[in-house]
C-alpha positions as CSV (number, residue, x, y, z in Angstrom):
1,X,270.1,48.6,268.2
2,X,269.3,52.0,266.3
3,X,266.3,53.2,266.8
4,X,264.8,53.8,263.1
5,X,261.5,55.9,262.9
6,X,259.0,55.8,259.7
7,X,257.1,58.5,257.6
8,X,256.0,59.3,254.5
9,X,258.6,60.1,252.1
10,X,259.4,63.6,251.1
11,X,261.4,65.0,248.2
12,X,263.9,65.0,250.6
13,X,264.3,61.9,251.2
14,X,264.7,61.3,247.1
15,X,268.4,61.1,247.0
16,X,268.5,58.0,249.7
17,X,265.3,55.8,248.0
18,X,267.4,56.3,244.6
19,X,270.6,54.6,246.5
20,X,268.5,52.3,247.7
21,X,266.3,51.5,244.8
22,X,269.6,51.0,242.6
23,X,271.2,48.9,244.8
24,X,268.6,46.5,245.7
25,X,266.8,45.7,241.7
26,X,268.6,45.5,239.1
27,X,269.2,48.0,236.3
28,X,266.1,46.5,234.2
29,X,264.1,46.5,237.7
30,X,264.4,49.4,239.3
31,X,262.4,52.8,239.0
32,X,263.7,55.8,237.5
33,X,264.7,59.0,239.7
34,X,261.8,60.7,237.6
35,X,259.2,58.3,238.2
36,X,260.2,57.9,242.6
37,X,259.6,61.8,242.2
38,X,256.6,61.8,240.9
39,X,255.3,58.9,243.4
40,X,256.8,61.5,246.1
41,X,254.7,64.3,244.8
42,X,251.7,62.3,243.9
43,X,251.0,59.1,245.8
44,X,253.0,60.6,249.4
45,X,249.9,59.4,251.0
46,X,251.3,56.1,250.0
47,X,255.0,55.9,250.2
48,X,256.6,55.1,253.6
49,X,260.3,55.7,254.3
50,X,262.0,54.4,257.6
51,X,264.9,56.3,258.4
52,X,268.0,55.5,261.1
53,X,268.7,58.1,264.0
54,X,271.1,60.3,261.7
55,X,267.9,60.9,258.9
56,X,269.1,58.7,256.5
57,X,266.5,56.7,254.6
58,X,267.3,53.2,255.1
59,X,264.0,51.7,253.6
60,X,261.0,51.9,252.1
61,X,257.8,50.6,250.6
62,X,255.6,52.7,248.3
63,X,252.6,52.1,245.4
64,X,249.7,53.8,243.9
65,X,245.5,53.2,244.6
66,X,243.8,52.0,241.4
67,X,240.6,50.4,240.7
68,X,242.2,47.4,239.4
69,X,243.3,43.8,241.1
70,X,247.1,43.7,239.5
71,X,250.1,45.5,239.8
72,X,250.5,46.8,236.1
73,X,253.7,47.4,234.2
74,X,252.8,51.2,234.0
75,X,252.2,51.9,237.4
76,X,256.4,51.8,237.6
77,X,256.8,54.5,235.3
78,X,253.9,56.9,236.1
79,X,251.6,57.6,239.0
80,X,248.3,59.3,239.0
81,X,247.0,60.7,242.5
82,X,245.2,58.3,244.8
83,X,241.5,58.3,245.3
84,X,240.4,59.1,248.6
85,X,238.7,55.6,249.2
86,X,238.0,52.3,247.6
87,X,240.7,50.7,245.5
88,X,243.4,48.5,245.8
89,X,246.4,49.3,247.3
90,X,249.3,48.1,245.3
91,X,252.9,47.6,246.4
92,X,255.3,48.8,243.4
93,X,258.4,48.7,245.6
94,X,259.7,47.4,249.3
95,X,263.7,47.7,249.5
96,X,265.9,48.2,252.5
97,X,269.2,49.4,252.6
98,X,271.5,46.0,252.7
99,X,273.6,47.2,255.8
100,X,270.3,47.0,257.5
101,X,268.5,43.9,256.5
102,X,267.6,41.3,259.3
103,X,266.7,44.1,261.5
104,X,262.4,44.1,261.2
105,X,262.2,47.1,258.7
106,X,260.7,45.6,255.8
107,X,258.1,43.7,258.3
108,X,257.2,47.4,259.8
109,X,257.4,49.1,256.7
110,X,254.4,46.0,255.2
111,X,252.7,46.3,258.8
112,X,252.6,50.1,258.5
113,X,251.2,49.7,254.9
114,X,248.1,47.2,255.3
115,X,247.2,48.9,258.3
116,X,247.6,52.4,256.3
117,X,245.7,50.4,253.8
118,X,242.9,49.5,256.5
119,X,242.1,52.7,257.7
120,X,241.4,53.9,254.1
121,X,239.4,50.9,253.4
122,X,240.8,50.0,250.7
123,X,239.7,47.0,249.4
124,X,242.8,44.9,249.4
125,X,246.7,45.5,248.9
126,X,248.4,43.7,245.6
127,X,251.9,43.5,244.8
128,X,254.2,41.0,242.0
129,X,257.1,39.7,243.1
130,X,259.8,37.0,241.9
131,X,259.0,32.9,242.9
132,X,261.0,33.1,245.7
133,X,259.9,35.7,247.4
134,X,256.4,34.2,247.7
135,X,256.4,32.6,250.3
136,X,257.4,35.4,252.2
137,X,254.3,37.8,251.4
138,X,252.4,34.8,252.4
139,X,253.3,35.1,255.9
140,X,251.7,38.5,255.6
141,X,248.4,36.7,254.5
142,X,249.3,37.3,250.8
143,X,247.8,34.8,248.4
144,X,249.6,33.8,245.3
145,X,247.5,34.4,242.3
146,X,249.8,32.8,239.8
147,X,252.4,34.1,237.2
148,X,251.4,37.9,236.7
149,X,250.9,39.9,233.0
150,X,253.4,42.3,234.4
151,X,256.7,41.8,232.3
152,X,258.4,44.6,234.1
153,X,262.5,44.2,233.5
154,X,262.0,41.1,231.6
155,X,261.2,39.6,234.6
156,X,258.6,36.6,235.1
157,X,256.4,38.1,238.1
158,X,253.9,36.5,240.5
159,X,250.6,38.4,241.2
160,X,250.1,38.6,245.1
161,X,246.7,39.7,246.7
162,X,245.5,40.5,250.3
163,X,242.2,41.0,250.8
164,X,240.9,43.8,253.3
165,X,236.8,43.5,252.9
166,X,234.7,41.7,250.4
167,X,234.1,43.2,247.3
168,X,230.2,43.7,246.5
């Protein structure tokens, strides 16, 4: 098996999360090349990329720190820079390149992420995803909130929530 390392993503990289952000969500779905560089330059600290033994980026998972519980429609299209602490950590994308799916990079890539998400003690990780894909984020201790106010791409979303400490 190749051996894939992970880091955070670089502008770089930019050209090979596009690929893979256009070929894994559909055109009303996936993130612009404007607003992935501006999560590169902004939110780094935040954005993981695995990439196979030639350099190529093969996956990814990436989202900004806010105050707030939910994944928000605007947090696709703009990122401000993340706090230094607190906050939750949301998940705005996790894709991986189809010719290697099945291989354990998306379940590093979310391992890598809470525990990133740990050490900053954050106060929880959040994501929305489609109805069946919830039942995978709850094998990561994810807990279904119920249908999200996120209409991103038309989409019906469901709001998913991991909690890291108690809020006070």
């Amino acid at each position: 098996m190749e051996k894939i390392t992970y880091d955070y993503a670089k502008i770089s990289d930019l050209g090979g999360i596009m690929h893979i952000e256009t070929t894994d969500f559909s055109p009303n779905e996936a993130s612009s090349r404007e607003s992935m560089l501006e999560q590169i330059e902004r939110i780094s600290d935040s954005f993981l990329v695995a990439h196979n033994e030639r350099g190529t980026v093969v996956g990814y998972v990436a989202g900004p720190v806010t105050a707030g519980h939910f994944v928000e429609d605007r947090m696709f299209e703009h990122s401000e820079r993340n706090p230094n602490f607190y906050g939750y950590q949301k998940i705005t994308s996790l894709a991986v390149h189809p010719d290697y799916q099945g291989q354990g990079i998306a379940k590093e890539l979310m391992s890598r992420f809470i525990e990133q998400a740990r050490l900053k003690n954050r106060r929880g990780v959040s994501l929305t995803c489609h109805d069946y894909l919830v039942g995978y984020y709850e094998r990561y201790g994810f807990v279904n909130k119920g249908i999200s106010e996120s209409q991103w791409g038309g989409e019906i979303w469901y709001d998913m929530t991991l909690e890291l400490r108690k809020s006070r």
